[in-house]
C-alpha positions as CSV (number, residue, x, y, z in Angstrom):
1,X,181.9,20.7,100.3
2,X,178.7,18.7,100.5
3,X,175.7,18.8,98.3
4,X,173.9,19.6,101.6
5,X,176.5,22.3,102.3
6,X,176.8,24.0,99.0
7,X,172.8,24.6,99.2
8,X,172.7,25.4,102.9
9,X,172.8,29.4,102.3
10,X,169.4,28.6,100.3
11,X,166.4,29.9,102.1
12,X,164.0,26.9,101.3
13,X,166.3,24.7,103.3
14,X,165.7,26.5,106.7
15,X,162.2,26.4,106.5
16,X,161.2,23.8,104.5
17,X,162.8,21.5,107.5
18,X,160.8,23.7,109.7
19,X,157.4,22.9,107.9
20,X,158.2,18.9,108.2
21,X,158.4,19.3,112.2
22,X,155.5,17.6,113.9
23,X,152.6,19.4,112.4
24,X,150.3,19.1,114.9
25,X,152.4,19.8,117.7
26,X,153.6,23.2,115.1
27,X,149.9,24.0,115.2
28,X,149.1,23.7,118.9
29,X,151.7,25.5,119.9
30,X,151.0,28.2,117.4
31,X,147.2,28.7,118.9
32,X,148.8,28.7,122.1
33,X,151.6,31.3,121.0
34,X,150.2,35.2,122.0
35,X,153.2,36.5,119.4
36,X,151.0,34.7,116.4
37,X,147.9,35.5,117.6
38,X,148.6,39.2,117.7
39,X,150.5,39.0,115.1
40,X,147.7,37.6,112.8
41,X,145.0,39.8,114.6
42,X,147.0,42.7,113.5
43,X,147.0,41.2,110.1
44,X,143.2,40.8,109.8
45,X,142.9,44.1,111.4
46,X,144.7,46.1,108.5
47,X,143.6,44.2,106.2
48,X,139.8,45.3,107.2
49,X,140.1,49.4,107.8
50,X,141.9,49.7,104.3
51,X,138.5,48.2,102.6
52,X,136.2,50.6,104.9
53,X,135.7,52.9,102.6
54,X,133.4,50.3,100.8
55,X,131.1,49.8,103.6
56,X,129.6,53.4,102.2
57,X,129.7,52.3,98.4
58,X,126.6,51.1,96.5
59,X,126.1,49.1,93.2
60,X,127.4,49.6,90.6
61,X,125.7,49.6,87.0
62,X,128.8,47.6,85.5
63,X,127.3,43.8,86.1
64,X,125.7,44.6,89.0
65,X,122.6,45.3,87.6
66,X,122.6,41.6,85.1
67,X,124.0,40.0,87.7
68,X,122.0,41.4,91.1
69,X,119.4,44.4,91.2
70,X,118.0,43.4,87.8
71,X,118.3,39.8,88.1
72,X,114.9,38.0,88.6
73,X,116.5,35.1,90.2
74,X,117.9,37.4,92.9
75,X,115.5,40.2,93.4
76,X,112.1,38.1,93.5
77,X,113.6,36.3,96.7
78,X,111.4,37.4,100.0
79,X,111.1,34.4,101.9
80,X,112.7,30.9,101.7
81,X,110.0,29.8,99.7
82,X,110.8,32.0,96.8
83,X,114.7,31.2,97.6
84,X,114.2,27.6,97.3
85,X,112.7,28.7,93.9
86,X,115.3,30.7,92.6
87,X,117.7,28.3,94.0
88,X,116.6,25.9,91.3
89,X,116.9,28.1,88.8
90,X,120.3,29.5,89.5
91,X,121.8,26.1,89.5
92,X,120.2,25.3,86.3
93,X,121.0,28.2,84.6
94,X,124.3,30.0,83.6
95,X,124.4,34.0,84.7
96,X,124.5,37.3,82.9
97,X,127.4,37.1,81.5
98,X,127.6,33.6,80.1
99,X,129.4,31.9,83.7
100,X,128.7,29.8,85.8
101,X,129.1,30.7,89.2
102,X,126.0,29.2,90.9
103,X,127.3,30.0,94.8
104,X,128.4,33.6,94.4
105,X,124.4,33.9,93.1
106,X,123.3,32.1,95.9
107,X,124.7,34.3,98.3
108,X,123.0,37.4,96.7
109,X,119.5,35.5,96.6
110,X,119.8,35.5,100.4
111,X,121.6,38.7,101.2
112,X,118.2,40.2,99.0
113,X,116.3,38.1,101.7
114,X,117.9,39.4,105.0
115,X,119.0,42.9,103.6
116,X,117.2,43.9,100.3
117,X,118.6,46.4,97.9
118,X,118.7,49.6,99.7
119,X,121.5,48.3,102.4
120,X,124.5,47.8,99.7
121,X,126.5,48.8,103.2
122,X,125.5,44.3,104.2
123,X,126.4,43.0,101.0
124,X,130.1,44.8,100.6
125,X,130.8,44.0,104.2
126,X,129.9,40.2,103.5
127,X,132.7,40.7,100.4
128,X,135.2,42.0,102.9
129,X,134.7,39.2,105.5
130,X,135.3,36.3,102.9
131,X,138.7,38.2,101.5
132,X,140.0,38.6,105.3
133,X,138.9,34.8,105.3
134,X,141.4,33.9,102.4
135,X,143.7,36.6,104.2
136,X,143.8,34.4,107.2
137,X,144.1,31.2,104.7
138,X,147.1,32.6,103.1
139,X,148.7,33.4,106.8
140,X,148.5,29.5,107.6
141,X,149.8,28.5,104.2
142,X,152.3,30.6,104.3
143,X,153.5,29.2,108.0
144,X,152.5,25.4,106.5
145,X,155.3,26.1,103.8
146,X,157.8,27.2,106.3
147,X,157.7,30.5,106.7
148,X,158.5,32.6,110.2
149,X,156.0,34.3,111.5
150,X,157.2,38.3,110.3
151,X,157.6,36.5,106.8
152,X,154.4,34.6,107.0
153,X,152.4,37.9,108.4
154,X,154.2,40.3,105.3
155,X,152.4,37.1,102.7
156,X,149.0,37.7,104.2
157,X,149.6,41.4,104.3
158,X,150.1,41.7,100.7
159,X,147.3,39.1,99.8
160,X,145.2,41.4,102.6
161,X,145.8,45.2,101.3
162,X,147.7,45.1,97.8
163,X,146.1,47.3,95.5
164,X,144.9,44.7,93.0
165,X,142.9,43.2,95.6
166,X,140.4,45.9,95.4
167,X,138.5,45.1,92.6
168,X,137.7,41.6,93.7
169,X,136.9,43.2,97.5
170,X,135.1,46.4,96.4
171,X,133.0,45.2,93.9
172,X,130.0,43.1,94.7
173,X,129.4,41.6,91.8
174,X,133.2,40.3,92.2
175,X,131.4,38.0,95.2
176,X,132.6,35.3,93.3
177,X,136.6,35.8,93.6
178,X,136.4,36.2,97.7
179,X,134.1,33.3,97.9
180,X,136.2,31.0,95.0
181,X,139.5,32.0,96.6
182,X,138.3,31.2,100.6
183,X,137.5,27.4,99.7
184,X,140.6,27.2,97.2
185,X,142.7,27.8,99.5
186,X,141.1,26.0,102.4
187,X,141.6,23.1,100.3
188,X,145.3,23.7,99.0
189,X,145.8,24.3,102.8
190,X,144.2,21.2,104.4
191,X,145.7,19.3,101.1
192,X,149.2,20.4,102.7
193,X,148.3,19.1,106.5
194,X,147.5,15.6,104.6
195,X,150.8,15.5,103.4
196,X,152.6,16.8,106.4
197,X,150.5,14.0,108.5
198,X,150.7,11.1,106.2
199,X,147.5,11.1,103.8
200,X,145.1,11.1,107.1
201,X,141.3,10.2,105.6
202,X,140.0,12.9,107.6
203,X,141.1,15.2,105.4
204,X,140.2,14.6,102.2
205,X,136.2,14.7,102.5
206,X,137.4,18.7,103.4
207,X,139.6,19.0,100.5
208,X,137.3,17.8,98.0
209,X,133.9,19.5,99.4
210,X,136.4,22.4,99.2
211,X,136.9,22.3,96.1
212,X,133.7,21.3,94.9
213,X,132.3,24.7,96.3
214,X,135.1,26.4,94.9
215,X,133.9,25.3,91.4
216,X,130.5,26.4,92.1
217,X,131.7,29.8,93.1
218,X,134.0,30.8,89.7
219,X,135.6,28.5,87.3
220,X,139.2,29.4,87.9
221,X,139.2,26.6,90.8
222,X,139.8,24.3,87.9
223,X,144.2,25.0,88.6
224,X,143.7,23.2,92.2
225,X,144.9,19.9,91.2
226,X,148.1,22.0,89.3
227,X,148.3,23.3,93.0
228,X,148.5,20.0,94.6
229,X,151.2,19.0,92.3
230,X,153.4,22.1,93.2
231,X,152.4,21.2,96.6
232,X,153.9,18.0,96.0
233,X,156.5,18.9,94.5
234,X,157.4,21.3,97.4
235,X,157.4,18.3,99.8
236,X,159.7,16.2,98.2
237,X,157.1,14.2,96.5
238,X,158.3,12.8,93.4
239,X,156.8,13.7,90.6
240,X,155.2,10.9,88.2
241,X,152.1,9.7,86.6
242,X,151.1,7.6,89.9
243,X,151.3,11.1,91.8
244,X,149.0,12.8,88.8
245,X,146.8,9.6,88.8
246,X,146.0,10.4,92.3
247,X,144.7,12.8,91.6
248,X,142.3,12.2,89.2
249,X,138.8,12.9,90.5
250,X,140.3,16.6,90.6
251,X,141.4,16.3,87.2
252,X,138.0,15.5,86.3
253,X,136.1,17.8,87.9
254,X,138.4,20.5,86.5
255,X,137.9,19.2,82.8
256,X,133.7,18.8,83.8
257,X,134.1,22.3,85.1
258,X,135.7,23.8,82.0
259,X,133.9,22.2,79.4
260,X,130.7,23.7,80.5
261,X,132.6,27.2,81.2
262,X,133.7,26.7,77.4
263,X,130.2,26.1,76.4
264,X,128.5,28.6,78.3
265,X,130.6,31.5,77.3
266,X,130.1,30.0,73.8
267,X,126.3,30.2,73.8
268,X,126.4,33.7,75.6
269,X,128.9,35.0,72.7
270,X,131.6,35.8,75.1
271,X,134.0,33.8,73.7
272,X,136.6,35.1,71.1
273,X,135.0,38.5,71.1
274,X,136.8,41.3,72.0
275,X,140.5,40.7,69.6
276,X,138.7,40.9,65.8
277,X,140.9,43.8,64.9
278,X,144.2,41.8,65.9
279,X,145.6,39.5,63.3
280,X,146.3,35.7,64.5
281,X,149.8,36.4,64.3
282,X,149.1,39.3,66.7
283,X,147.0,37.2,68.6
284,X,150.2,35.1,70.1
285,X,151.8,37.9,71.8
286,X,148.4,38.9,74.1
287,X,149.2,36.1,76.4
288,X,152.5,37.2,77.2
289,X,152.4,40.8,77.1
290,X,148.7,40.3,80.2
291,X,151.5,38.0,81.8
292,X,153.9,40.4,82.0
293,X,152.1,43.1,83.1
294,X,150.6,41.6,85.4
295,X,154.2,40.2,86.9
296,X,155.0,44.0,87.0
297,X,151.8,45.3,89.0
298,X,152.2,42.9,91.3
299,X,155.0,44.9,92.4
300,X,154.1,48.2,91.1
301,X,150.3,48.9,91.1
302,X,149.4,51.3,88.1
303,X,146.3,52.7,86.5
304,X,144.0,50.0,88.3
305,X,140.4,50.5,86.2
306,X,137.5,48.3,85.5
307,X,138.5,48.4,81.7
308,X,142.0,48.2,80.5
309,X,142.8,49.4,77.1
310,X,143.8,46.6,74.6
311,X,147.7,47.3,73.4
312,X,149.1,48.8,71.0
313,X,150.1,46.5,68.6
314,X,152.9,48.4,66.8
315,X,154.8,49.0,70.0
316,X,157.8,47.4,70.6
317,X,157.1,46.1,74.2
318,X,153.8,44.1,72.7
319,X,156.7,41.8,70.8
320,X,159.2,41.9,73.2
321,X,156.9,40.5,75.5
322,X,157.1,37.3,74.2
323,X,161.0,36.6,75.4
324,X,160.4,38.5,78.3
325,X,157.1,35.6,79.5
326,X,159.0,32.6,78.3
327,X,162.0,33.7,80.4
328,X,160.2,34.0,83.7
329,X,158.7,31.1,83.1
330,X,162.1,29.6,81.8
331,X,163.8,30.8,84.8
332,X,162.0,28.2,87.4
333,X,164.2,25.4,85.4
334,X,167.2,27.2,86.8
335,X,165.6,27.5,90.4
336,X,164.7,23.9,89.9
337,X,168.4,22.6,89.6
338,X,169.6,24.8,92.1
339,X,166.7,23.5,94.5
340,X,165.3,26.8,95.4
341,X,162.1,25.3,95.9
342,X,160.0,28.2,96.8
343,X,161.4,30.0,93.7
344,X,159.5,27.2,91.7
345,X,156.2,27.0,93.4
346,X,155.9,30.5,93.5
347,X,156.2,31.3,89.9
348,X,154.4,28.2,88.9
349,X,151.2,28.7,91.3
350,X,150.9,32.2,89.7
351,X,151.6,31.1,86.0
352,X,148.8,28.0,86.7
353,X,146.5,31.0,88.4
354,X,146.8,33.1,85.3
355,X,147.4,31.3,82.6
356,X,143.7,30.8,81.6
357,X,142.7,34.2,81.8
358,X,145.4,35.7,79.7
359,X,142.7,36.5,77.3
360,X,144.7,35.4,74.8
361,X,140.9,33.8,72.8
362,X,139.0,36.4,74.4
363,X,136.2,35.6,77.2
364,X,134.4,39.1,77.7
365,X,135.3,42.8,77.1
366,X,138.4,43.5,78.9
367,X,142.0,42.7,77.8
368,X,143.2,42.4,81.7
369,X,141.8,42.7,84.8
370,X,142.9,43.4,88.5
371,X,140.7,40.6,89.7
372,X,142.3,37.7,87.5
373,X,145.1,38.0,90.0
374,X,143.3,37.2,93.0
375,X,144.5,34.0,94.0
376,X,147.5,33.9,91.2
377,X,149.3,36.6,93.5
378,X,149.4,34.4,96.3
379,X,152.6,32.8,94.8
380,X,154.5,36.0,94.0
381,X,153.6,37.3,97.5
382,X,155.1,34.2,98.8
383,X,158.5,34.5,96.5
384,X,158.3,38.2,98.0
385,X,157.9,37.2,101.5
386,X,161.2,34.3,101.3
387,X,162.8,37.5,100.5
388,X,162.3,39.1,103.4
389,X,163.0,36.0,105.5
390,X,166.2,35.4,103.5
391,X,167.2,38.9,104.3
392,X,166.3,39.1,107.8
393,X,168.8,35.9,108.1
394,X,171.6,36.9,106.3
395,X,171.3,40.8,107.1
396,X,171.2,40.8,111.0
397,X,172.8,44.6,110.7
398,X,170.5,45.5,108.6
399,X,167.5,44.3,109.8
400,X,165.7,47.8,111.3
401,X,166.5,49.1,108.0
402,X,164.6,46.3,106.2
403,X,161.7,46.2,108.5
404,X,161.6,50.1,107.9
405,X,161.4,49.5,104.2
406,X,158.6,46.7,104.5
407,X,156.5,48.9,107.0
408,X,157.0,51.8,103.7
409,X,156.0,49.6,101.1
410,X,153.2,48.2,103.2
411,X,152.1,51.7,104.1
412,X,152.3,52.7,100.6
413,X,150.0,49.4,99.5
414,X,147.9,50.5,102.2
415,X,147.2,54.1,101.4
416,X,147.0,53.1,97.6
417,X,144.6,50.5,98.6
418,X,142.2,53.0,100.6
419,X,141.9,55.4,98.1
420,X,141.1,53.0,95.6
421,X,138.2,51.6,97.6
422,X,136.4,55.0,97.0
423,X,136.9,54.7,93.5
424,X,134.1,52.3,93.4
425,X,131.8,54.4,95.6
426,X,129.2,54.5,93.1
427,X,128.5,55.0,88.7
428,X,130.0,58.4,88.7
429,X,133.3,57.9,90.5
430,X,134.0,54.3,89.1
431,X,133.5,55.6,85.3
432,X,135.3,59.7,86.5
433,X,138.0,57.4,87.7
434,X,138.6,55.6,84.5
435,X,138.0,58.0,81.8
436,X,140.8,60.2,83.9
437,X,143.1,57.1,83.4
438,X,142.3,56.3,79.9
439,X,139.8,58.9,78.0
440,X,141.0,56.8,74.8
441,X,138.4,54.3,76.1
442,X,135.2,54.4,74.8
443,X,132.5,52.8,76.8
444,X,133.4,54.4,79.5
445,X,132.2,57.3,78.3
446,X,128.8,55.8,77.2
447,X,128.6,54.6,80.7
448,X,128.7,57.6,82.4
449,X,126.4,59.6,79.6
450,X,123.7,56.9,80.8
451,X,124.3,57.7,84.3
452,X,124.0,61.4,83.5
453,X,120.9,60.2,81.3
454,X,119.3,59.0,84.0
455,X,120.3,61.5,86.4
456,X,118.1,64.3,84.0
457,X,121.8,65.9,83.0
458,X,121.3,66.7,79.1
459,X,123.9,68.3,78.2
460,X,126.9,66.2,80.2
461,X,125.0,63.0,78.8
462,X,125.6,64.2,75.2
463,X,129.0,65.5,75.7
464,X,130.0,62.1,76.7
465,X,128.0,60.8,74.2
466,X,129.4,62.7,71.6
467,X,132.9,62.1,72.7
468,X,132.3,58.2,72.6
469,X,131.2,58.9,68.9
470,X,134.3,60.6,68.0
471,X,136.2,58.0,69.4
472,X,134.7,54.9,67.8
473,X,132.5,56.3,65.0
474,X,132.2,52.9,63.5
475,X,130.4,51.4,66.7
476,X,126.5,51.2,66.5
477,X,126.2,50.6,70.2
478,X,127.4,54.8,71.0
479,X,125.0,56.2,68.5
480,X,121.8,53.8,70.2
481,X,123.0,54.9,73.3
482,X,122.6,58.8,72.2
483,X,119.3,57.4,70.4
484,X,118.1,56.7,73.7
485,X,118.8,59.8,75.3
486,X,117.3,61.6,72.9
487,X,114.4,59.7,73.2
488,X,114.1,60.2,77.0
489,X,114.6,64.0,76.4
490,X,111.3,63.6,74.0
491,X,113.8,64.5,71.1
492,X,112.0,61.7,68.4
493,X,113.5,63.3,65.7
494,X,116.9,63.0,66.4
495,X,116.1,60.0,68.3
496,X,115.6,58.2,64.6
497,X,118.8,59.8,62.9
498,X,120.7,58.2,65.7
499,X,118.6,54.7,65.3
500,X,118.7,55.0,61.3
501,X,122.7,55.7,61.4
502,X,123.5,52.8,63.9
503,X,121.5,50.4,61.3
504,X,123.6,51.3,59.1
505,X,126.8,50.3,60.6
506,X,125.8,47.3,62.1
507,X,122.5,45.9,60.9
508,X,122.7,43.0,63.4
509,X,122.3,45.7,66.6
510,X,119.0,44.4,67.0
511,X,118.4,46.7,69.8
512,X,118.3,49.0,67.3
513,X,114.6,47.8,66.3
514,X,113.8,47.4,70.2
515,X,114.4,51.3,70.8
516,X,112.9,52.4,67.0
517,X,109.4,50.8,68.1
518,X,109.2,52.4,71.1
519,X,109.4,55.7,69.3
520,X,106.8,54.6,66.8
521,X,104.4,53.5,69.6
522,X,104.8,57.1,71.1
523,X,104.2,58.7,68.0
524,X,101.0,56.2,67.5
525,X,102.4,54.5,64.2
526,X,101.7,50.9,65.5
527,X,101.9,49.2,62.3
528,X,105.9,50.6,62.0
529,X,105.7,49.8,65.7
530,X,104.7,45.8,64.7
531,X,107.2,45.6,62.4
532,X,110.3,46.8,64.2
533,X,109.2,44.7,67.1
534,X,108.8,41.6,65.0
535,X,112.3,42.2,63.3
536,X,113.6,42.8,67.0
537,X,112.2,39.5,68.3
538,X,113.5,37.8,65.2
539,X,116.9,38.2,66.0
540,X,116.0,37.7,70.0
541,X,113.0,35.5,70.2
542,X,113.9,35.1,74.6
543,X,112.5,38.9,75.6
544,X,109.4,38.0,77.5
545,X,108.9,42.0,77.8
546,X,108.5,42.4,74.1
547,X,106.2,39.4,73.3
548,X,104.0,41.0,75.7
549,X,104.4,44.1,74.1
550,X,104.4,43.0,70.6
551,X,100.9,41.2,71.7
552,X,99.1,44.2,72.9
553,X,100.2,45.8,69.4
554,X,98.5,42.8,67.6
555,X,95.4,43.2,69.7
556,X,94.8,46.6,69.1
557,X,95.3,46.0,65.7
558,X,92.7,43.5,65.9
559,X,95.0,40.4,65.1
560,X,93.9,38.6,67.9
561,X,95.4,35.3,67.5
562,X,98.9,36.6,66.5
563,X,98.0,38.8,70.2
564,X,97.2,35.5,71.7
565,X,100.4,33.9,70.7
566,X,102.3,36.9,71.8
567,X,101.3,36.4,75.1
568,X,101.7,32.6,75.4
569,X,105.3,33.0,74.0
570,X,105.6,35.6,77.0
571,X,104.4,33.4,79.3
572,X,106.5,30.2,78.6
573,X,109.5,33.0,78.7
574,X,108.7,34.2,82.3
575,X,105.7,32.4,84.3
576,X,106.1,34.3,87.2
577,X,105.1,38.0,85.4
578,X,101.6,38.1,86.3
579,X,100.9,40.9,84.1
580,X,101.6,38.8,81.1
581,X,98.5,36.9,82.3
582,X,96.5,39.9,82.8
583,X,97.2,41.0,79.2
584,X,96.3,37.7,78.3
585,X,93.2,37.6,80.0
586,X,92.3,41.1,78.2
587,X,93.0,39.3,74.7
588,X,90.3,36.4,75.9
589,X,88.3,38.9,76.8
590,X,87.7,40.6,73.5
591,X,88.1,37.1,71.6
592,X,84.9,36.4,73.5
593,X,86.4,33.0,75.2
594,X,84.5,33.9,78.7
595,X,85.9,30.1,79.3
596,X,89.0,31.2,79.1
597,X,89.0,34.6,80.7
598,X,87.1,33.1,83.9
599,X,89.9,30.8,84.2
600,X,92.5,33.6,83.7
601,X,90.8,36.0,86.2
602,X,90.8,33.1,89.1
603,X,94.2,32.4,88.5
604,X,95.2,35.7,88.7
605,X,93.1,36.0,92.0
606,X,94.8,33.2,93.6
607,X,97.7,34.7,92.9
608,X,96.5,38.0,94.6
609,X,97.2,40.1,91.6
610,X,96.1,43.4,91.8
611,X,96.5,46.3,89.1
612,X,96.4,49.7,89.0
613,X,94.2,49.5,85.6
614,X,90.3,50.6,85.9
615,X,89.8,48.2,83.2
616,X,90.7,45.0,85.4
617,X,88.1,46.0,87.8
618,X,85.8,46.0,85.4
619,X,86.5,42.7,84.1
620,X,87.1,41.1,87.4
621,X,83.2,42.2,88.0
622,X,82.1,41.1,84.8
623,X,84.1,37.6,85.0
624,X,82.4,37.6,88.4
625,X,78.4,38.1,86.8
626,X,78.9,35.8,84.3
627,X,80.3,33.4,86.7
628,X,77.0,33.4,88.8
């Protein structure tokens, strides 16, 4: 028996020779074939009623608010002159949460433009179009690797309505996966034409402006060139150093692209924060136990929250995930001798997907997440789809049966998928949702105690808020959170304890200091005021909003200088609050620079400030007499 022969049963061979047959003919006819049309209508079609349920979701307060509604950059946009603005800023400037993802941003600067907050309805259908974007990317992938059209369809219907999509679909913050993941695989796709069609030129001005956008948009683009190789590989390239030192303006990007990722997260604190209580011995085994589980979901979708608990580390599955990784990783060396090509490209895209999110150092506060899989699951789904092809080929009596088990599991993915959407319908269902999953969790339940908060609810705020104590009685952040609901309730007293028992814990909490000075300036002590401002600012010297605040203390303490300098230090923070100027002006005012103050009042008139304080009608007359 041949070589050729004794591989022949192997599914790769059928259609890998299909995907070298005339590629542009293979995509004419496909546009001109009504079965693939349909078929990949259909596709599209499912893929967009199971994320309907989103059209009727709002924000959410977990990132959306940092990120969108109480982001300057994105809520002070109205025209294109103030988008051009923020533009600027966005691109200089890293986000909320310590990223970079300058295009996802973008896009919510002019979705404030066209929509504003109050239609969330816009911004979550823009989220769905982009994912049934990569939907219809990973359809033509799928068919450029070689697979038949059922097979190829079953691929995009996975990456379309699988459970763990939702997070990435449903959230809007979560912009940044859709939009990442549409010009990632644009490019891995029209990086496959060039090799199919000999390197043309055309292509790569669209591969690289791909990818380039793909950066902008979240930092796990940085595994495209990885891609390309297995690409590459796939084709019958051989691997070598000349084939990796094509490559190398991706290779550079990538590194350019994670370096300032690294740094960024760095200078936010991100990094390394989340794993203090596990050991560095411990430490070894998070990577493989987030790969495994996330191998596992991709075929059994569990307990899909926001915020997954870290593991146990005494359990035996936490160690015995480290033979378990390394031998599905291990296993593509067997699949590589035995030339079952797909085999290897599928677990290898997914491990280059992953493998920088495993959380292993830490980048943020959850230990795994639905949406790291987004484009990782792409090669699993592909594995899962040769399957079905293999199957459908070797099975022929069997084939209603198997279609009648993919159109279950499909359902199944479906439904699961639907109800999932309405989990992140708004604060109270999101944070329901998880505390019903995992009530060992405790943010969760200082989330939703804020929503109650704000919502007037008392009593449900502090039964969450006491529950969040009992769970982690060491953590200063649950007893400032019940601080601050005291306070809103007008409960000062109580308020302090709270403040005065989270200083304890953790004396670096400096929004400890933030919250004690606002009770002091309700209760009129403004010298205990000053002082817990001034040890507030010391640890976070970039709040405009307390300079300013801090400054109007000083003045009406009669430091007038130290007010002056306040609102100076406000003002370099944040030049486009005009009330910082206005307080400013006030502290001129009573320093008797009428120089000064003119100058401040015209300013602030050709800005067309207006205030809702008697006194700045009164000054704007008197700035007006002397003037004359």
């Amino acid at each position: 028996m041949t070589r050729e022969k004794r591989h022949n049963p192997n599914l790769d061979s059928t259609f890998r020779s299909e995907a070298d047959q005339g590629s542009k003919k293979q995509d004419i006819s496909l546009w001109s074939d009504r079965k693939y049309i349909l078929t990949l209508s259909v596709v599209l079609l499912i893929s967009f009623i199971v994320y309907l349920p989103s059209l009727g979701s709002g924000f959410v307060d977990w990132d959306d608010g940092g990120i969108i509604y109480k982001n300057p950059n994105i809520i002070n946009v109205v025209n294109w002159g103030t988008f051009f603005r923020s533009a600027k800023e966005i691109f200089t400037s890293y986000d909320a949460n310590g990223n970079y993802n300058p295009l996802a941003l973008i896009s919510f600067a002019l979705e404030h433009m066209l929509y504003g907050l109050d239609s969330p309805g816009w911004w979550h259908l823009n989220n769905i179009l982009l994912h049934l974007v990569c939907v219809f990317m990973a359809f033509r992938i799928a068919s450029a690797l070689g697979l038949k059209l059922i097979p190829a369809a079953f691929c995009a219907l996975l990456f379309g309505i699988h459970p763990m999509r939702v997070e990435s679909v449903a959230w809007i913050t979560e912009r940044k996966d859709v939009l990442f993941g549409a010009f990632y695989l644009l490019a891995l796709y029209y990086y496959i034409k060039s090799i199919k069609l000999s390197f043309r030129k055309r292509y790569l001005l669209i591969i690289i402006s791909c990818f380039i956008l793909s950066l902008l948009s979240k930092i796990q683009a940085v595994t495209l060139p990885c891609s390309m190789l297995l690409v590459d590989y796939y084709f019958d390239r051989k691997l070598s150093m000349k084939l990796i030192y094509e490559k190398w303006f991706y290779f550079l990007l990538s590194f350019i692209t994670g370096i300032a990722g690294i740094y960024f997260l760095r200078i936010d604190g991100s990094l390394g924060a989340s794993h203090n209580y596990f050991s560095i011995f411990q430490r070894i085994f998070i990577g493989p136990y987030s790969f495994v589980i996330y191998f596992i979901k991709s075929l059994l979708p569990y307990k899909m929250v926001p915020i997954h608990p870290f593991p146990n580390p005494d359990s035996w599955n936490f160690y015995a995930s480290l033979v378990i990784a390394p031998s599905i990783i291990g296993s593509t060396y067997f699949f590589y001798h035995t030339h079952k090509k797909t085999m290897v490209l599928g677990i290898l895209f997914f491990t280059f997907n992953i493998m920088f999110l495993l959380q292993t150092l830490s980048a943020g506060q959850g230990f795994i997440a639905d949406r790291f899989t987004y484009v990782a699951y792409f090669g699993l789904f592909l594995i899962y789809a040769s399957w079905l092809q293999w199957a459908i080929e070797h099975y022929t009596v069997f084939q209603r049966w198997i279609y009648l088990a993919v159109l279950l599991v499909l359902v199944l993915y479906g439904g699961i998928n639907f109800e999932q959407n309405k989990v992140w319908k708004n604060d109270e269902t999101l944070w329901t949702h998880q505390i019903k999953q995992h009530p060992e969790v405790f943010l969760p339940w200082i989330y939703r105690a804020v929503l109650y908060r704000e919502e007037g609810q008392l009593d449900k705020a502090l039964h969450d808020h006491n529950t969040a104590i009992a769970l982690k009685p060491s953590d200063s952040s649950a007893y400032v959170s019940r601080g601050v609901t005291f306070f809103r309730f007008n409960m000062l007293e109580k308020a302090l304890l709270d403040f005065n028992a989270a200083e304890k814990l953790d004396p670096q909490n400096y929004i400890i200091y933030k919250n004690r000075s606002n009770i002091y300036l309700k209760l009129g002590n403004y010298s205990k005021a000053q002082s817990e401002l001034e040890k507030y600012i010391s640890f976070n010297g970039s709040d405009s909003e307390m300079w300013s605040i801090l400054g109007m203390i000083y003045r009406t303490n009669k430091e007038l200088t130290k007010s002056l300098n306040a609102f100076n230090r406000a003002i370099h923070l944040d030049k486009h609050n005009l009330d910082f100027y206005y307080q400013r002006l006030i502290t001129f005012h009573e320093m008797g620079d009428n120089q000064m103050a003119r100058s401040e009042m015209n300013f602030l008139k050709s800005r067309g400030y207006k205030s809702q304080n008697s006194a700045y009608d009164l000054l704007t007359n008197e700035a007006d007499v002397n003037q004359k």
